[in-house]
C-alpha positions in Angstrom: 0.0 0.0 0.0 1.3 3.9 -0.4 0.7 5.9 2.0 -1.0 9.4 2.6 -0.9 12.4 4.8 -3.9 13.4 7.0 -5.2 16.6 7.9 -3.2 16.7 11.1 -0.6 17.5 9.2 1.6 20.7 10.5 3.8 21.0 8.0 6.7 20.7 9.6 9.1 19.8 6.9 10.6 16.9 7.9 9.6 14.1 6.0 9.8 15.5 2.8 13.5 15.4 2.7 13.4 11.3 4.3 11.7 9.7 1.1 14.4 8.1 -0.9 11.3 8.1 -4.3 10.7 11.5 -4.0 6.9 10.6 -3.1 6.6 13.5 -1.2 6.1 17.1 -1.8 4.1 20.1 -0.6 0.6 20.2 -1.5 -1.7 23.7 -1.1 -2.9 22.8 2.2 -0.4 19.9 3.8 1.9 17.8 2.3 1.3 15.5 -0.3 2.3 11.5 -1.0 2.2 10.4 -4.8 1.0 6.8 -4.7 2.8 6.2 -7.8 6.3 6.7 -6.3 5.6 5.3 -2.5 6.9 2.7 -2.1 6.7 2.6 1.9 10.3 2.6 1.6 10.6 -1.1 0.2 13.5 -1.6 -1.4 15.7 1.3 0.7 15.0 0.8 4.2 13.0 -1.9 6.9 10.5 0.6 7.8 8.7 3.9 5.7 11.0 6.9 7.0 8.4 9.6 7.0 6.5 8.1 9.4 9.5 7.5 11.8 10.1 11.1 11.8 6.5 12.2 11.5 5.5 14.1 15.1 2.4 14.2 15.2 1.7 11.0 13.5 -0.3 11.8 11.0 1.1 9.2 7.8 -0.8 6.2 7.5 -1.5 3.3 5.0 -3.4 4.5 1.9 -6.7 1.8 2.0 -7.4 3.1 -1.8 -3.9 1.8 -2.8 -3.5 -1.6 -1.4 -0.3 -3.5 -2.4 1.2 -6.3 -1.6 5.2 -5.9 -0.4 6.2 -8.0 -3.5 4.1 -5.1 -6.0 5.8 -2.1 -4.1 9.5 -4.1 -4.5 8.4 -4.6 -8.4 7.5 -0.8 -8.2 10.4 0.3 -5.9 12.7 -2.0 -9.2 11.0 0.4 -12.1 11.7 3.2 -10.0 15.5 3.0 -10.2 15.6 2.0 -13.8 
């Protein structure tokens, strides 16, 4: 699954700069993840690194993009050519 940024989002700028796909980016409100490049960090690291610096929590798994960890590897493996 990607992931996606609530509302509870402060904008705090820290885990933009922590996704190794370039997923995320500003948005007009809050912060943004493209569900095309997430790849929950599969591929890079164990665990997504937005959400280990997130603080206030508010990056969770994206329910309208369900993958398996085998499709975001096969997607992390396009990604880097």
């Amino acid at each position: 699954m990607a992931l996606y940024i609530t509302q509870e989002c402060i904008n705090c700028d820290v885990c933009e700069p922590e996704c190794p796909n370039t997923a995320i980016s500003a948005g007009v409100e809050i912060y943004e993840i493209n569900p095309d490049l997430c790849t929950e960090c599969v591929g890079h690291f164990d665990e997504p690194q937005c959400i280990e610096v997130c603080p206030v929590e508010c990056i969770l798994v994206d329910p309208e993009h369900e993958e398996t960890r085998e499709q975001l590897k096969n997607k992390y493996e396009k990604l880097v050519g």
